[in-house]
Structures are given as structure tokens and as C-alpha cells.
Rosetta silent file (secondary structure, phi, psi, omega in degrees, C-alpha in Angstrom):
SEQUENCE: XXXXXXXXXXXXXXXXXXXXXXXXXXXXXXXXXXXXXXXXXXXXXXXXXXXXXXXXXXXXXXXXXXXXXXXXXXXXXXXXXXXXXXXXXXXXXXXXXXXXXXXXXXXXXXXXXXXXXXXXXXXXXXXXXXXXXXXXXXXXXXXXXXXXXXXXXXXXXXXXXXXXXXXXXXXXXXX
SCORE:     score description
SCORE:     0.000 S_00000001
   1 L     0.000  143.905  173.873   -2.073    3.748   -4.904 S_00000001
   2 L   -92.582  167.541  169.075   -4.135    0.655   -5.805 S_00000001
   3 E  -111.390  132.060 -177.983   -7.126   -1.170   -4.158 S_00000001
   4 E  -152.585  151.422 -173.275   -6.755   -4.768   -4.372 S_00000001
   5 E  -104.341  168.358 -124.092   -8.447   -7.665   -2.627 S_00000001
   6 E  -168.982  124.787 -161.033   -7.898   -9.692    0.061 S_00000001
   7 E  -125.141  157.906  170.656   -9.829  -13.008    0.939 S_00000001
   8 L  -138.917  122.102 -176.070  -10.311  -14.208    4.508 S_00000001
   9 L  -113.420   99.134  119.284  -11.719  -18.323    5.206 S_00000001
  10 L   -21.266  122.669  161.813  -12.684  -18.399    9.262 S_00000001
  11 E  -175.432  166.262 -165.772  -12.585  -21.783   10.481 S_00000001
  12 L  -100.003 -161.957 -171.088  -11.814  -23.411   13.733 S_00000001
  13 L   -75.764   68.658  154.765   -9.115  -26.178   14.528 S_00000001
  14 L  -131.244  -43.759 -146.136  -11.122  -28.695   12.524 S_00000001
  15 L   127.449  -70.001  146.128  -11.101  -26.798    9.671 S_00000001
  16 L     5.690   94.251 -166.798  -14.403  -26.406    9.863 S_00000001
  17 E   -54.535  134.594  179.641  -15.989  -23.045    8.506 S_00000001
  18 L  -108.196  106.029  166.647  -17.171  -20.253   11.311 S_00000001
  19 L   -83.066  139.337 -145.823  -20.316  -17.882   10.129 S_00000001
  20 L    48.577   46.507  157.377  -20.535  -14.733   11.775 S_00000001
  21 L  -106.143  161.436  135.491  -17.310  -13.789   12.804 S_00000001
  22 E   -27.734  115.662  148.849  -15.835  -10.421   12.888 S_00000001
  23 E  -100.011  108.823  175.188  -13.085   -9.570   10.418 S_00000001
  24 E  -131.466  132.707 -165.098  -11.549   -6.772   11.288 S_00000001
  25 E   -95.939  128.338  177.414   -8.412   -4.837    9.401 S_00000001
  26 E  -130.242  147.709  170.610   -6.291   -2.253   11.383 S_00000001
  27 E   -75.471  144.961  166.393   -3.561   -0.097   10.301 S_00000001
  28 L  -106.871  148.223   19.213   -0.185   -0.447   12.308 S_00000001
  29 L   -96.638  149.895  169.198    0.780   -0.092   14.584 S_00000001
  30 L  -124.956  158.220 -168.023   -2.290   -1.416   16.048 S_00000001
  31 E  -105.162  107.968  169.578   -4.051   -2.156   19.473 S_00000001
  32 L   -81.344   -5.652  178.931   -5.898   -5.321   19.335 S_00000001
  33 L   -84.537  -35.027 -177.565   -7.630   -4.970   22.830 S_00000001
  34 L  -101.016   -6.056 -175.590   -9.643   -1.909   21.497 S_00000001
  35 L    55.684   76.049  164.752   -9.281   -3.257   17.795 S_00000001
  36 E  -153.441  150.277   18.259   -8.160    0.519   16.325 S_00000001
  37 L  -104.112  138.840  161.323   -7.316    1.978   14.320 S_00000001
  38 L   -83.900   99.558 -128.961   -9.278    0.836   11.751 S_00000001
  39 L   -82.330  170.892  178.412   -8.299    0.795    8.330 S_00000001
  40 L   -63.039  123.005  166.663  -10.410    1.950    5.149 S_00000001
  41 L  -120.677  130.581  165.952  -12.164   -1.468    3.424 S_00000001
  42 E   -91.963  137.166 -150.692  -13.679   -1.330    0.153 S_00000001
  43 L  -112.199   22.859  175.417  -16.616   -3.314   -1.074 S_00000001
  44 L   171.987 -173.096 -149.019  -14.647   -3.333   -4.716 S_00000001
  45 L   -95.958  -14.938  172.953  -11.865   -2.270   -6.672 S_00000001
  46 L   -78.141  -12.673  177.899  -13.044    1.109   -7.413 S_00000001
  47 L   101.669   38.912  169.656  -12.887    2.626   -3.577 S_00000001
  48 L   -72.645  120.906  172.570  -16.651    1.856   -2.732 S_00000001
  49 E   -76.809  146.347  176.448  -16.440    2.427    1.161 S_00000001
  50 L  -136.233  179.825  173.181  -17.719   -0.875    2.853 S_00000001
  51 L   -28.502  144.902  147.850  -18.578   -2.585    6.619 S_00000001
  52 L  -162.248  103.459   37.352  -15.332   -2.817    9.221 S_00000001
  53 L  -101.910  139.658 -170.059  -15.440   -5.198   10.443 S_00000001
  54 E   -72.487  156.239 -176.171  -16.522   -7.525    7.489 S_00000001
  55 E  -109.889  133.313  161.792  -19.035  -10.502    9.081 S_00000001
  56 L   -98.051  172.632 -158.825  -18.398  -13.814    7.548 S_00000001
  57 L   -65.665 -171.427  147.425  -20.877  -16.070    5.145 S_00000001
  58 L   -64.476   -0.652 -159.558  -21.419  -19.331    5.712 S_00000001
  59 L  -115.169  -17.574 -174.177  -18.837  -20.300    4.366 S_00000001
  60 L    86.303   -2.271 -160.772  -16.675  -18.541    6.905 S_00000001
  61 L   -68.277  146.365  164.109  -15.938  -16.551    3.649 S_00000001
  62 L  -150.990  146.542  164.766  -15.103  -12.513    3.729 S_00000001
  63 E  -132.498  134.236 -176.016  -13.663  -10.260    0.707 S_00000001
  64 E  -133.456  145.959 -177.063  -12.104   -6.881    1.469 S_00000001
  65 E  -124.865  126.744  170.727  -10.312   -4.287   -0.780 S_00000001
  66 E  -145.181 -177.087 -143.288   -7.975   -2.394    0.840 S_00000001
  67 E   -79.592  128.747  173.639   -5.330    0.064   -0.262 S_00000001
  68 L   -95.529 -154.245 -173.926   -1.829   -1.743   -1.163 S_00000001
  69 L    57.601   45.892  167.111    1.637   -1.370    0.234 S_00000001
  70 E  -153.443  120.901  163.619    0.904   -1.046    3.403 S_00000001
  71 E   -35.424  112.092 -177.945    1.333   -3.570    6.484 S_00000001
  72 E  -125.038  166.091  160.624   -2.166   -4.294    8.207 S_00000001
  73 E  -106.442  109.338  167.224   -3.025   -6.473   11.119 S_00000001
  74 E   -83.546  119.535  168.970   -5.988   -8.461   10.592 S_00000001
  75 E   -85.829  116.093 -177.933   -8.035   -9.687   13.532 S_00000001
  76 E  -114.851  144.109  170.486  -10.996  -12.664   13.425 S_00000001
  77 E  -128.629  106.829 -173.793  -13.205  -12.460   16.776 S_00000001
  78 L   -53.267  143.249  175.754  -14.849  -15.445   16.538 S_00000001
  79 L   -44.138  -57.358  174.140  -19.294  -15.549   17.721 S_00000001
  80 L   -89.046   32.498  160.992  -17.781  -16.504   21.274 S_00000001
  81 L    63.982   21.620  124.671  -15.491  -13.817   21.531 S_00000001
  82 L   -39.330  171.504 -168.689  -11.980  -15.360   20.812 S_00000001
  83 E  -148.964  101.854 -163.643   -9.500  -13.669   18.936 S_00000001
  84 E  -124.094  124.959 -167.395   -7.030  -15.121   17.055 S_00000001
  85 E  -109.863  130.262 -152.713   -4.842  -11.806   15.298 S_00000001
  86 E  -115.273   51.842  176.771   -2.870  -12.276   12.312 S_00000001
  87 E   -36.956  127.325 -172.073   -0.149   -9.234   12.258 S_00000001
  88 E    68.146   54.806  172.078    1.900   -7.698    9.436 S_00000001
  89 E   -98.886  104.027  166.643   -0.145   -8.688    6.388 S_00000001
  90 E   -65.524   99.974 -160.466    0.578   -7.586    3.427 S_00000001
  91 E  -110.006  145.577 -172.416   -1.486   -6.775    0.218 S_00000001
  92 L    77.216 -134.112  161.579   -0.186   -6.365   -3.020 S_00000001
  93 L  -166.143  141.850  170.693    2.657   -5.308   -3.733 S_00000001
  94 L   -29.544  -29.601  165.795    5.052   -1.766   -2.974 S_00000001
  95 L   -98.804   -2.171 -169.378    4.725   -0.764   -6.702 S_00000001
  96 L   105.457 -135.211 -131.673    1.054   -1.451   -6.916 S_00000001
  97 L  -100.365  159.140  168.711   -0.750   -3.723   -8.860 S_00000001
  98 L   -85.123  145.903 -163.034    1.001   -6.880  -10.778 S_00000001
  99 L  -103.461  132.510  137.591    1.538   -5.619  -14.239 S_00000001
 100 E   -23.862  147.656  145.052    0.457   -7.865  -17.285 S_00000001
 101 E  -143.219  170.770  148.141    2.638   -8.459  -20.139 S_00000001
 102 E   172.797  160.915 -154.777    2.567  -10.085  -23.479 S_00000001
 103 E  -164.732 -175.799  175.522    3.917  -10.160  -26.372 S_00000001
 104 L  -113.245  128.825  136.591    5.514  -12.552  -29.722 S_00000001
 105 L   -19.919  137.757  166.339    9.218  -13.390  -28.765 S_00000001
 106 E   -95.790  143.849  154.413   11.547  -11.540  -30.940 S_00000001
 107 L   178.362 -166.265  163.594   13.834  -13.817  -32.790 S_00000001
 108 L  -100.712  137.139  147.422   14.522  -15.429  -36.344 S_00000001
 109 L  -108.060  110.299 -168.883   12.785  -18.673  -36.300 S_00000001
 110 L  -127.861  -15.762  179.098   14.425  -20.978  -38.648 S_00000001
 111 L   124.589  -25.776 -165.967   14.552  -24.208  -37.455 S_00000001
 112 L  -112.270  -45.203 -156.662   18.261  -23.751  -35.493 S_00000001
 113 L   -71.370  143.696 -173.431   17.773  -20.519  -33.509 S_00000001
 114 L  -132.732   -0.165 -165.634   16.064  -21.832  -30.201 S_00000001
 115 E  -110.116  127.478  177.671   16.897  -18.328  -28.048 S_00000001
 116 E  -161.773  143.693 -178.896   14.486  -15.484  -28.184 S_00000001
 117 E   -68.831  108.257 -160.452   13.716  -12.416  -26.288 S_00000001
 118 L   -78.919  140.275  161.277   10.686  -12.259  -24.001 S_00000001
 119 E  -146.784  178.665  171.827    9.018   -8.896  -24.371 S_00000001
 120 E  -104.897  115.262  174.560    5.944   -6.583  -23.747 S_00000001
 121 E    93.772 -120.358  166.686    4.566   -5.428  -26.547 S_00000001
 122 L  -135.255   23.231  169.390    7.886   -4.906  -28.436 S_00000001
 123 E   -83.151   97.506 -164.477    9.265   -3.952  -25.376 S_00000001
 124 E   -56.487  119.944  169.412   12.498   -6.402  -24.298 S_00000001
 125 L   -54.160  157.001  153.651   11.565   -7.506  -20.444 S_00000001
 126 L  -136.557   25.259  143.141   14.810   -6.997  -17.786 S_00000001
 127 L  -139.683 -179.598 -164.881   13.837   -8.694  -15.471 S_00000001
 128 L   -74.549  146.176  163.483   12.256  -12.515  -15.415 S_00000001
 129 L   -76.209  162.532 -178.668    8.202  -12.381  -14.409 S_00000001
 130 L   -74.333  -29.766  169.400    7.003  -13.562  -11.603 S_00000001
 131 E  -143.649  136.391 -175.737    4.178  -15.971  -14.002 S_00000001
 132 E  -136.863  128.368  166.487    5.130  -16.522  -17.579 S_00000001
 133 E   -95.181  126.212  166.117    2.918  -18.629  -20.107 S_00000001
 134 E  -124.234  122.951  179.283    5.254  -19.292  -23.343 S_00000001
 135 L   -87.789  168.234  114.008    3.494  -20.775  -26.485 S_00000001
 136 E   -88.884   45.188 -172.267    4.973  -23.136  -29.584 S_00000001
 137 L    75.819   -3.103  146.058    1.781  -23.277  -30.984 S_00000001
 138 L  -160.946  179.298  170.804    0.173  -24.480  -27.870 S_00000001
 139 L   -48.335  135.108  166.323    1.537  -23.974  -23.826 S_00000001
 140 E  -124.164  160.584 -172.243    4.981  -25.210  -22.614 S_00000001
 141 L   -82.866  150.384  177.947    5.511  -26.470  -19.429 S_00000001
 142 L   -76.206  147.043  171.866    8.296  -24.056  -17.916 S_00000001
 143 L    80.662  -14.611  168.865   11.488  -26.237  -17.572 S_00000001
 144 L  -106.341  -63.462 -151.183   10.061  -28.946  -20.243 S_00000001
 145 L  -111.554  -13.936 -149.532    9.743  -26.770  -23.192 S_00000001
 146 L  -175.206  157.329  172.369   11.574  -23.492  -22.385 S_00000001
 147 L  -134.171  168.408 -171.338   13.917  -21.683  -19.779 S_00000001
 148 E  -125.863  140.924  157.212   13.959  -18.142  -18.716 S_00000001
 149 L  -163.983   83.917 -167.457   17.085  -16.318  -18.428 S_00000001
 150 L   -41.785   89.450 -161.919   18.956  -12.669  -18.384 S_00000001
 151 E  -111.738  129.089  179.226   21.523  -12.014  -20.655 S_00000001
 152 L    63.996   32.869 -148.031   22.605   -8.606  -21.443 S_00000001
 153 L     9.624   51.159  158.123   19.648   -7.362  -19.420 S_00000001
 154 E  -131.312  115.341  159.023   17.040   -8.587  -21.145 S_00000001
 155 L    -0.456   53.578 -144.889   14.805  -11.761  -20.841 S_00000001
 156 E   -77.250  142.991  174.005   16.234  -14.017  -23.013 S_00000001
 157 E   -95.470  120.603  166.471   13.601  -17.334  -24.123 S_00000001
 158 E  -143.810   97.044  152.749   15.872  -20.981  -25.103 S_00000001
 159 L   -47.162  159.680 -177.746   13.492  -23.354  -26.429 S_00000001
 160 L   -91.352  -48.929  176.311   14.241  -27.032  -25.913 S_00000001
 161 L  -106.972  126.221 -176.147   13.199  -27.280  -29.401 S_00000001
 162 L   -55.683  147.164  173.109   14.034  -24.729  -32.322 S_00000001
 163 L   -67.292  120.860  160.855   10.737  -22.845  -33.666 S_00000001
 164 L   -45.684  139.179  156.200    9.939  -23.745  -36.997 S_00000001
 165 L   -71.138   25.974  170.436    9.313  -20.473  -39.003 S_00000001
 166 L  -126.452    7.678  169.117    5.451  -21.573  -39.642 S_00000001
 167 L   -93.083  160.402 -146.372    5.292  -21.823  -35.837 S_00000001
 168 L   -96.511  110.788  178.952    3.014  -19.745  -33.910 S_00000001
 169 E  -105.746  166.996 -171.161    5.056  -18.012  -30.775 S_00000001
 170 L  -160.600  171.692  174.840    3.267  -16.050  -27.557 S_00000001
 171 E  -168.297  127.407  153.317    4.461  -15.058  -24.194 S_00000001
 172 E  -163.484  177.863  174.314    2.499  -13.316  -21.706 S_00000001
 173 E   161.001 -130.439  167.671    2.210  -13.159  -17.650 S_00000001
 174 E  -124.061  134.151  158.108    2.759  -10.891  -14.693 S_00000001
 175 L   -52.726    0.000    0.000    5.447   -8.758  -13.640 S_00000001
């Protein structure tokens, strides 16, 4: 299981940031009149146990690492002892962490071939990432320089423009 973090901004109906409230994270199902059970918060990514409830800055600001895949109910109890409870939050994601990729496109670049295979490594992707950066020799905008698509389960790349074979190609992003 990962630890991953989790930002909280207090502020009232203005907008307007609130310092010193209560942040407090509960496991579900949870009882917000006694605010329990309360789940484990980390004061980093490594499992450092920290404060629960976190207090916020001045900023209204709070950062908590807490375990992912798992549904929490977050609470803010405001300095005059409102409550406004935010249920069924979710951090991360069910496989863990988002996984990195990157890699050169596989393809012949010749001038004609504009379709090339996004991989990791030298690893063919199968399914599209969730964030993909694709170079020519500098950044393309997705949908201006390049489409994403699966063919044959793999991640297929179709430039707008063919690569030259003295062009430079890249891919990387998150699973």
C-alpha cells in the first residue's frame, strides 16, 4: 500500500482563508458527531506518524499523507465550531501510486511513416495514459501534433507530421 498526499484549503463562503481549523480524516464508515474513528495521517511519504486532526496555517492550508485506496471522510470544524463534512474521499488510486513511463517511440522514421508505438522503456503500453508528453524535437500539443490510439493492444502514436529520421522522438507520462 502507498502513502500519498492530500491537500486541504479551509475557507468560508467568501473564499476567504480560515486559520485554525480542525482537519480531521476518519475511516468509514464514520460518526461525525464524535469524529471517530480516526484514520492514520502521516507528516510525509515515508509513514512518519503526524497530528489528527491537522490545524490549518494561515493560509487555511493543511497537508496529510494517508494510506491509498481507501474511502475516508474528511471533516473541517471551523474556530467557531461549525462543521462542514466532506464524505467518501478518495486518495490515490486502487493500484497505488500513478506509475511513470517513458520511453523513444518505436517506429522507422523516414519521412512517410507518421504511426509509432508509445512504450515504457521498450515496453509497448496497452492501455492509453492518463498524462502523456510526446516530443518531435520539442513538446506537441495532444490533438495538434499527435493522437493516441489502441490498435492491436498496444498504444499506437500518429503524428500529424511524419518524423524525419534526424528527428529527436520522446514520450513519457503517467499511467
Amino acid at each position: 500500500m502507498s502513502i500519498l498526499r492530500r491537500d486541504d484549503t479551509v475557507t468560508n463562503t467568501l473564499g476567504n482563508a480560515i486559520a485554525g481549523a480542525s482537519v480531521y480524516v476518519l475511516t468509514q464508515p464514520a460518526d461525525v458527531s464524535t469524529l471517530t474513528p480516526l484514520a492514520p495521517v502521516y507528516s510525509d511519504g515515508s509513514g512518519t506518524p503526524a497530528a489528527n486532526p491537522q490545524i490549518s496555517d494561515g493560509f487555511g492550508h493543511t497537508a496529510e499523507y494517508l494510506n491509498d485506496g481507501q474511502l475516508y471522510t474528511v471533516v473541517y470544524v471551523y474556530p467557531n465550531g461549525a462543521q462542514q463534512v466532506y464524505p467518501d474521499q478518495f486518495v490515490g488510486s486502487s493500484s497505488g501510486a500513478p506509475v511513470p513511463f517513458s520511453g523513444v517511440p518505436t517506429g522507422t522514421k523516414d519521412g512517410t511513416n507518421k504511426v509509432f508505438t508509445m512504450v515504457n522503456g521498450s515496453t509497448p503500453l496497452g492501455v492509453i495514459p492518463t498524462l502523456s508528453f510526446v516530443w518531435i524535437n520539442f513538446s506537441l500539443i495532444p490533438g495538434l501534433g499527435y493522437s493516441l490510439s489502441v490498435v492491436g493492444g498496444e498504444v499506437k502514436i500518429t503524428f500529424a507530421t511524419a518524423p524525419a529520421s534526424t528527428d529527436a522522438l520522446w514520450a513519457q507520462g503517467i499511467l
